[in-house]
C-alpha positions in Angstrom: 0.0 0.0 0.0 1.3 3.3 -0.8 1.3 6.3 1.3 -1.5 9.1 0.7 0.4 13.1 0.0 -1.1 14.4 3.0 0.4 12.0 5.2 3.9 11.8 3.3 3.6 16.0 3.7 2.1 15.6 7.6 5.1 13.5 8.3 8.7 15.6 8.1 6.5 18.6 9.5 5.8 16.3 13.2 9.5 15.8 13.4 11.0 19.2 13.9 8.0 19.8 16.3 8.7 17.0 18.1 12.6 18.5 18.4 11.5 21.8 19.5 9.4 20.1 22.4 12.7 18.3 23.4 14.9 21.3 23.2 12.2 23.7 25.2 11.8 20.7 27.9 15.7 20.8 28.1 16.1 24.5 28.3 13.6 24.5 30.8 15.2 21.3 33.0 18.5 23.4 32.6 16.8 26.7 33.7 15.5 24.4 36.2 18.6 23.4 37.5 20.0 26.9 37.7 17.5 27.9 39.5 17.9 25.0 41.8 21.2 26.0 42.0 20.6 29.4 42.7 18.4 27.6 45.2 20.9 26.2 47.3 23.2 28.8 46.9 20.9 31.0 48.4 19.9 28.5 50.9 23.1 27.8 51.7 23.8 31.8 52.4 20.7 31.9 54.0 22.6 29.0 56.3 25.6 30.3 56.8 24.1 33.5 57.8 22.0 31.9 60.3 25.2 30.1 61.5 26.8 33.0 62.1 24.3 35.1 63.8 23.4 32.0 65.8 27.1 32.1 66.5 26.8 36.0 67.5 24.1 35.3 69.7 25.9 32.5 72.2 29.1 35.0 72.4 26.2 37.7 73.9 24.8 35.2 75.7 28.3 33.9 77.0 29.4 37.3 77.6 25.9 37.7 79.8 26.5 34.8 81.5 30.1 35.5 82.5 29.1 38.7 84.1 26.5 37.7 85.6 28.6 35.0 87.3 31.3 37.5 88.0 28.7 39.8 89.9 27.3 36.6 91.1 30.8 35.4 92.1 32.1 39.0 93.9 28.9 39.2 95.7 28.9 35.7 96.8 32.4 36.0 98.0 30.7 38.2 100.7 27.7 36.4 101.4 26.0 33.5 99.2 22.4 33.2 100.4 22.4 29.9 98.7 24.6 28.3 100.7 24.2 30.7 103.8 28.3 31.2 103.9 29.5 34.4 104.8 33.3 35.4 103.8 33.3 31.7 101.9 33.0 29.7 105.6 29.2 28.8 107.5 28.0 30.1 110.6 29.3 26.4 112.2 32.8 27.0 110.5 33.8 30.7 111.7 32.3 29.2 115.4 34.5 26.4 115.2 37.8 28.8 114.2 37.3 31.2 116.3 37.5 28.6 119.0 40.6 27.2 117.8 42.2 30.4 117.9 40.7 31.9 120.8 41.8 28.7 122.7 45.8 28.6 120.8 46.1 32.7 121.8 45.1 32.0 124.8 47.5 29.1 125.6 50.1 31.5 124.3 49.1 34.2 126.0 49.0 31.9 129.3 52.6 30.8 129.0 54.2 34.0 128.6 52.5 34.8 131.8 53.8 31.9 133.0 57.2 32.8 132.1 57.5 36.5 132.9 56.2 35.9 136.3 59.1 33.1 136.8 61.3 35.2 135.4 60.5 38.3 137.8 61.0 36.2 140.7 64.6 35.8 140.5 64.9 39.6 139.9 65.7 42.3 142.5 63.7 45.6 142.4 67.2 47.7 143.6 69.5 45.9 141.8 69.9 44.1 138.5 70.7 41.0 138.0 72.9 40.7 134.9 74.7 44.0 134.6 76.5 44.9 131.7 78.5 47.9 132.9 82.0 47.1 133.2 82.8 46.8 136.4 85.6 49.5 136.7 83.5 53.4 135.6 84.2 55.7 133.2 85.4 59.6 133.2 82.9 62.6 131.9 83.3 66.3 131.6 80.7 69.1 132.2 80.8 71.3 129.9 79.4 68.0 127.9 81.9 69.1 125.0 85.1 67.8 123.3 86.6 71.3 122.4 85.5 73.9 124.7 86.7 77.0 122.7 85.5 80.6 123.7 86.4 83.9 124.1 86.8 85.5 128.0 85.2 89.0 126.2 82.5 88.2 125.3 79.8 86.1 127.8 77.7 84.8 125.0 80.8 82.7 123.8 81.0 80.8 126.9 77.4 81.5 128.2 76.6 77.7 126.9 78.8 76.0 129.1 78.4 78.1 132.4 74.7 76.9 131.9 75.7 73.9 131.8 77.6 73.8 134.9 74.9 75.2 137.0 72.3 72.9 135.7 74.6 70.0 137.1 75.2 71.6 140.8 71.5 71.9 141.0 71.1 68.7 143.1 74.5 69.9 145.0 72.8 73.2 146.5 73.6 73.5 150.0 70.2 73.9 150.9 69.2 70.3 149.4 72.1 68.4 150.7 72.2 69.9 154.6 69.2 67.5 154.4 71.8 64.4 154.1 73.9 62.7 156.4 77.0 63.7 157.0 79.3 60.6 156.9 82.1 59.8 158.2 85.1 60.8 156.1 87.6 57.8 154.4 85.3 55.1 155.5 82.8 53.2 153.0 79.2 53.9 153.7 77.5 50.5 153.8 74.3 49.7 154.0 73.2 46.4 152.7 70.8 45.7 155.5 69.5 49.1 155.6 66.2 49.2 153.8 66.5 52.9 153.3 69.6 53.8 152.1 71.0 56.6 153.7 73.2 59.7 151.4 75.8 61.2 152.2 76.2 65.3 151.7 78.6 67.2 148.9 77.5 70.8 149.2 78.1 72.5 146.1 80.0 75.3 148.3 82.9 72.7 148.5 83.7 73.3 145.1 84.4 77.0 146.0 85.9 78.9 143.1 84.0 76.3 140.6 80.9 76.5 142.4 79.2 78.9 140.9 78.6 80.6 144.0 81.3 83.3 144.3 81.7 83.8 140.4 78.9 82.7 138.2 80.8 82.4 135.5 83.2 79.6 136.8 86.1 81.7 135.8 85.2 81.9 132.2 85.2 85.5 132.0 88.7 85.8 133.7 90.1 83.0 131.1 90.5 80.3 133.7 87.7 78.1 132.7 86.4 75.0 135.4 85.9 71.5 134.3 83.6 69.5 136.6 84.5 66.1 136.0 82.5 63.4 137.9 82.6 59.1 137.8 79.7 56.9 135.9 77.6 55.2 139.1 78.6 51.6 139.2 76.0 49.6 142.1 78.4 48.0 144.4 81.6 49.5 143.5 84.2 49.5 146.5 87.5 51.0 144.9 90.3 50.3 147.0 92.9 52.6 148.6 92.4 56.6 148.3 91.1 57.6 145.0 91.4 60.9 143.1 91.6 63.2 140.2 94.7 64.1 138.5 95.2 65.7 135.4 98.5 66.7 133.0 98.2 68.9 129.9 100.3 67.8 126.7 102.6 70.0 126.1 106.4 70.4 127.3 105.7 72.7 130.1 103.4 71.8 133.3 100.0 73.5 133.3 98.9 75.2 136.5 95.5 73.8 137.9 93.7 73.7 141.2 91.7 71.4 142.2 88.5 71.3 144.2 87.7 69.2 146.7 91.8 69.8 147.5 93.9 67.2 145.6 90.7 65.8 143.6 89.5 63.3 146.2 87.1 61.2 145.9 85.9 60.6 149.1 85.1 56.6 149.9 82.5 57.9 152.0 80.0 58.1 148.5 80.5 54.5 147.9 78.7 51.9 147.6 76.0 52.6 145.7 73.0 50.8 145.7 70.8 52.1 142.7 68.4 54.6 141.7 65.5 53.0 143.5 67.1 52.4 146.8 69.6 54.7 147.0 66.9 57.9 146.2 68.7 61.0 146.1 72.2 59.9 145.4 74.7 62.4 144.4 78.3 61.0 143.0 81.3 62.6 144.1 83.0 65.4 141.3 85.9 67.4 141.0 86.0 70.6 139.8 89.5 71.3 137.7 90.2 74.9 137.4 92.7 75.9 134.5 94.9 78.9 135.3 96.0 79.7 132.2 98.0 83.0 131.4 98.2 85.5 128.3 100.7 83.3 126.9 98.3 80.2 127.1 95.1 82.1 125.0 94.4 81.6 121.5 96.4 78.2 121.5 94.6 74.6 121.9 95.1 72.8 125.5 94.4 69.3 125.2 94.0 67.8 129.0 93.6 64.3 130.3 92.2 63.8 133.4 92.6 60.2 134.8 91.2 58.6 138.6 94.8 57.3 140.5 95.4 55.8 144.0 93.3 53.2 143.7 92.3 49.7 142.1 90.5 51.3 139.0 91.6 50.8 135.6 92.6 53.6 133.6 94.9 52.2 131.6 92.7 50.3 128.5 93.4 51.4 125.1 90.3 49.8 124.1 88.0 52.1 125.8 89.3 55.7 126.2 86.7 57.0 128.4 87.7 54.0 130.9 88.8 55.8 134.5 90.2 58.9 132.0 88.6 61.7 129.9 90.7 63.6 127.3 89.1 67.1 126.6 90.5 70.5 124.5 90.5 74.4 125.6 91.0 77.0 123.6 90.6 81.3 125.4 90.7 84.2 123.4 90.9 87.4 123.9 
């Protein structure tokens, strides 16, 4: 059978329809997939987006939550009301401490109680036990000065040191020590039974020239200065033999001094001594050195030693220079 026209014509005319169909579906599957594409690109921003702000959001909220803990934490530190601790320890626990410690502190406390009040029964109100004087005294001037230097013209030059030699004789006014007891000259003055110590008298008026009393400027303003030297108290020192003053200038020719009491003694009548507590009102022995220097002695340094002789007391120690001798300086103008 042969083939009508119409259908031979109807034929090639289906087949390029057929191929535009096919070409539109895939342009349309491939539009499809770009758009599916986009799609997921999109959804995948859209992700990534929500990723990150989700990340955003749990740094806030960790940030919140830290300082909220750190409040939480500094006021807790004080007082956490969950717990009821106060200063990070319970009511029970600061009870129980304070016990502790109120019992160790007072254990401590107890023995050094304990051990002062041993240790205060083997001491002795007038005298102490372990003394670290030496046993033999040392030498000191008044005027309290190294170099006394001044000129005889002029009183405010020297007005220093005259002060200072009536502020020591204060205590050696006649009318304080007539109130003593006049002892008996030579002899020690013992009186370790004696629960009152007794004292002895040295008037100031003894000193005569260098008392003050006569001339109130110890001879300052004539150029022949006094030196009141006097011995450190040692509590039971006995020095044996006749002890006094004697003192040398150095330089080759002698230096003309007077002494006062005569020939520097000092009297073993004033010793022993038993202390400031028991032996209220105790006044040491001094010597008053008077320098009678001349025109020819002014304007040029005098360097004096002054050393305690005729008895058992060392004076003699290179180690200690103030050791039963005192070295001083003078220097007078005009």
């Amino acid at each position: 059978m042969s083939s009508s026209p119409q259908d031979q014509n109807q034929e090639p005319n289906q087949e390029p329809k057929e191929v535009m169909k096919e070409q539109k579906e895939e342009v349309k599957e491939e539009v499809k997939e770009e758009v599916n594409e986009e799609k997921q690109e999109e959804m995948r921003e859209e992700k990534k987006e929500e990723k990150e702000e989700k990340k955003e959001e749990k740094k806030e909220e960790k940030k919140e939550e830290k300082k909220k803990e750190e409040k939480e934490s500094w006021k807790d530190s004080f007082y956490n009301p969950r717990t009821g601790q106060f200063l990070g320890r319970t009511a029970s626990s600061w009870g129980l401490i304070l016990l502790f410690y109120l019992v160790f502190y007072g254990f401590l406390a107890g023995m050094f109680t304990l051990t002062m009040w041993v240790m205060l029964q083997t001491l002795d109100d007038n005298v102490p036990r372990y003394q670290d004087r030496v046993a033999n005294p040392g030498l000191v001037v008044r005027p309290h000065a190294a170099e006394i230097s001044f000129n005889r013209s002029d009183p405010t030059n020297y007005n220093q040191y005259t002060q200072q030699l009536h502020d020591l004789l204060q205590n050696y006014n006649d009318s304080l020590q007539e109130g003593n007891d006049l002892c008996l000259v030579g002899e020690y003055t013992e009186q370790d039974d004696e629960p009152k110590k007794k004292v002895c008298q040295f008037k100031r008026s003894t000193l005569r020239q260098c008392s003050g009393l006569p001339d109130t400027s110890f001879g300052y303003a004539e150029g022949k200065p006094c030196i009141i030297i006097k011995m450190n108290r040692v509590i039971g020192l006995k020095p044996r033999g006749d002890p006094y003053i004697n003192c040398t200038a150095k330089r080759d020719s002698p230096l003309q001094m007077q002494y006062f009491p005569p020939e520097g003694r000092l009297d073993k009548m004033f010793f022993p001594y038993y202390g400031k507590r028991a032996h209220a009102g105790y006044v040491q022995p001094v010597v008053a050195v008077q320098l009678l220097l001349t025109k020819e002695d002014y304007n040029v340094e005098q360097t004096v030693e002054c050393k305690v002789e005729g008895s058992d007391l060392r004076n003699d120690d290179d180690r200690d220079k103030f050791m039963g001798r005192v070295t001083f300086r003078v220097k007078v103008s005009e």
